[in-house]
C-alpha positions in Angstrom: 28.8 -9.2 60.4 29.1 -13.1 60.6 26.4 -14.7 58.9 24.8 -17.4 61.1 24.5 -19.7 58.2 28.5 -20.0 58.3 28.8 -20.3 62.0 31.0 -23.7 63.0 27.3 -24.9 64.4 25.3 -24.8 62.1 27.6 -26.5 59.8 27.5 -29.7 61.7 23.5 -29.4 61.3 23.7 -28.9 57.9 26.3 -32.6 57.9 24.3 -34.3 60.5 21.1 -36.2 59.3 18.8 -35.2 62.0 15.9 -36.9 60.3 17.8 -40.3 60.2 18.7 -39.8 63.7 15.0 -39.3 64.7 13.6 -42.0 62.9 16.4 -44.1 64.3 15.3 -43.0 67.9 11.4 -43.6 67.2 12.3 -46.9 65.7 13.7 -48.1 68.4 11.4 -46.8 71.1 8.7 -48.6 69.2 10.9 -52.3 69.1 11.6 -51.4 73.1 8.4 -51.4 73.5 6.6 -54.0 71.0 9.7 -56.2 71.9 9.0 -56.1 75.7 5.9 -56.8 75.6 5.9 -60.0 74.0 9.0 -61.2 75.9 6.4 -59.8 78.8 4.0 -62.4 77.4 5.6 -65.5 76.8 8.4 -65.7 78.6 6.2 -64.8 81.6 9.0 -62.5 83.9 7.8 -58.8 85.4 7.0 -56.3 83.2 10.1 -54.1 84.1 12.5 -56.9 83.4 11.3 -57.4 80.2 11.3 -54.2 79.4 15.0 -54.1 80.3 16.2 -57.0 78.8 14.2 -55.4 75.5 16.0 -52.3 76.0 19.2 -53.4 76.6 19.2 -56.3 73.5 17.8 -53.6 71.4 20.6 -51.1 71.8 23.4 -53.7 71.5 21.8 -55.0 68.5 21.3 -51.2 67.6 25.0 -50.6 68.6 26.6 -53.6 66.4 24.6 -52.6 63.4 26.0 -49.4 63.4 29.2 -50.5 63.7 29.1 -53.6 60.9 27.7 -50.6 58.4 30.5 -48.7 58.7 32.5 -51.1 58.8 31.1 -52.3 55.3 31.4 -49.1 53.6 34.7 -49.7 52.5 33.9 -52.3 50.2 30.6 -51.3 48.9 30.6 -50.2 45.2 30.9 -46.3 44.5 27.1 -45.9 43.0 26.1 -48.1 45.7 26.7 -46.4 48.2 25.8 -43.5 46.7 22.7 -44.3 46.7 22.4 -45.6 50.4 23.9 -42.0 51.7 21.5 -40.3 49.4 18.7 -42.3 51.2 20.1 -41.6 54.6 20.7 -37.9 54.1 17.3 -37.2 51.4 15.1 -39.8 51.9 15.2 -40.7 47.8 17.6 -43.0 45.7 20.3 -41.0 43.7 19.4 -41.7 40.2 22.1 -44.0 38.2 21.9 -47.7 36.9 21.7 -49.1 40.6 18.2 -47.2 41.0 16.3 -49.6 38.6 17.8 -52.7 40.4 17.7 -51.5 43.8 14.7 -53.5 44.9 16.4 -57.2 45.5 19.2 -55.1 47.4 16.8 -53.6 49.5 15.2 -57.0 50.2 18.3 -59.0 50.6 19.7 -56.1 53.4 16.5 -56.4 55.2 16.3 -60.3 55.5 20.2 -59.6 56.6 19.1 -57.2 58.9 16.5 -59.3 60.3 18.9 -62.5 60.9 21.9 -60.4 62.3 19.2 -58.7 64.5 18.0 -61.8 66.1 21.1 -63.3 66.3 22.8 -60.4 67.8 19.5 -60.4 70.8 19.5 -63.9 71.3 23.4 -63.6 72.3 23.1 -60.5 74.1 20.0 -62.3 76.2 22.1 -64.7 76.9 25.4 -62.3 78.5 22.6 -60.3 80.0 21.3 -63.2 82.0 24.5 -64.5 82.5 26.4 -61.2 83.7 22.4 -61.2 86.1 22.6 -64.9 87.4 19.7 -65.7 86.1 20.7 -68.4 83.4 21.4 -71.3 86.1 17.7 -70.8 86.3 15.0 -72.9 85.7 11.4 -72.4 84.8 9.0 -73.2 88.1 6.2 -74.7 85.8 6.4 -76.3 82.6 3.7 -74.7 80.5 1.7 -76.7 78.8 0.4 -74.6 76.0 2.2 -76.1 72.9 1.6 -75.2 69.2 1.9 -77.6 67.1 2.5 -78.8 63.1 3.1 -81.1 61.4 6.6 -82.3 59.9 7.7 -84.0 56.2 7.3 -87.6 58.3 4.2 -86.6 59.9 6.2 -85.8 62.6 4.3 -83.4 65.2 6.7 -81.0 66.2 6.5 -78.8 69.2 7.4 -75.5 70.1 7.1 -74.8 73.8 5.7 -71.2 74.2 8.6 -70.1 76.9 11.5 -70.8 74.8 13.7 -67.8 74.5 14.8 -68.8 71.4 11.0 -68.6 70.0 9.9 -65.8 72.4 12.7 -63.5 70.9 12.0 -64.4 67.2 8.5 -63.7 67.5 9.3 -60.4 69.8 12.0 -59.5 66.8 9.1 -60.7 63.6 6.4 -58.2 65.6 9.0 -55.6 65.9 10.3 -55.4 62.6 6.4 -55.7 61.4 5.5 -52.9 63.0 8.5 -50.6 61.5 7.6 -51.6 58.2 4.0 -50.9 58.5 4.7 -47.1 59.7 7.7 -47.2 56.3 4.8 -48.4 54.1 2.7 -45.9 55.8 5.1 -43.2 55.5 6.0 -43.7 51.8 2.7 -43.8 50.9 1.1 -41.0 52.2 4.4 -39.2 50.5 3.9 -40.3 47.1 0.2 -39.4 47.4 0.5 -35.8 48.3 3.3 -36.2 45.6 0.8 -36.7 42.6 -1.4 -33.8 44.0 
């Protein structure tokens, strides 16, 4: 009789890290929608094109990471990436030397991740608008709603509140604010049924 534990299937379950995979997919439902919203908001267009343009950035951006990771692997150190697979697949850092130091890593790849996310939106905006027709386009109204601060000269600076530029930043700072809250939430409600 063939055990079902060595079936072809449920090998590939037993590879696969399903709970990466879902987190992946609830992450960036929640961007879709936190990132729509505020594009919603201050760039004032419909609700349903925001929510595409949010959906479609969002999965490009989603895409690319993907692809730069593994592109990476090849020249990350051994224990490295050791520990990033053992994160991926278990949710814990592998313990060796890199485990102690781990923390600057962790901030530099988010602050990384932040950048090449932005970056990656604001040029996909861009080709989505384009590829739409929609970038000869110019605003109807002006708005007036500025906020301003102060520069080194005493310089006001403005930031007009339908910039793209600004409109994405903020959309991608609320985004990635509310993924880290629901991490920090997650790990510690782990660690505390942990100690019990």
């Amino acid at each position: 009789m063939l055990n079902p534990r060595s079936a072809p299937g449920s090998m590939l379950f037993n590879l696969l890290p399903l709970r990466a995979i879902a987190f992946q997919f609830m992450f960036l439902l929640m961007a879709i929608a936190i990132e729509g919203y505020v594009l919603y908001r201050l760039l004032e267009i419909k609700h349903k094109d925001s929510m595409q343009y949010s959906a479609t950035v969002n999965l490009l951006s989603t895409f690319v990471g993907w692809l730069v990771f593994f592109a990476a692997q090849p020249f990350i150190p051994a224990n490295l990436k050791l520990q990033v697979i053992s994160y991926i697949f278990f949710e814990r850092f592998h313990t060796n030397f890199w485990q102690a130091g781990i923390a600057p890593y962790l901030v530099l790849a988010a602050l990384a991740i932040f950048i090449g996310t932005f970056l990656i939106e604001l040029k996909g905006l861009e080709l989505l608008e384009f590829a739409l027709g929609k970038s000869k386009e110019k605003p109807k109204v002006e708005v007036e709603t500025v906020i301003r601060f102060r520069g080194r000269k005493n310089r006001v600076i403005g930031i007009k509140s339908n910039d793209k530029t600004y409109a994405l930043l903020v959309a991608n700072a609320a985004s990635f604010s509310g993924i880290l809250f629901i991490l920090f939430i997650r790990y510690f409600t782990q660690n505390q049924f942990s100690f019990l």
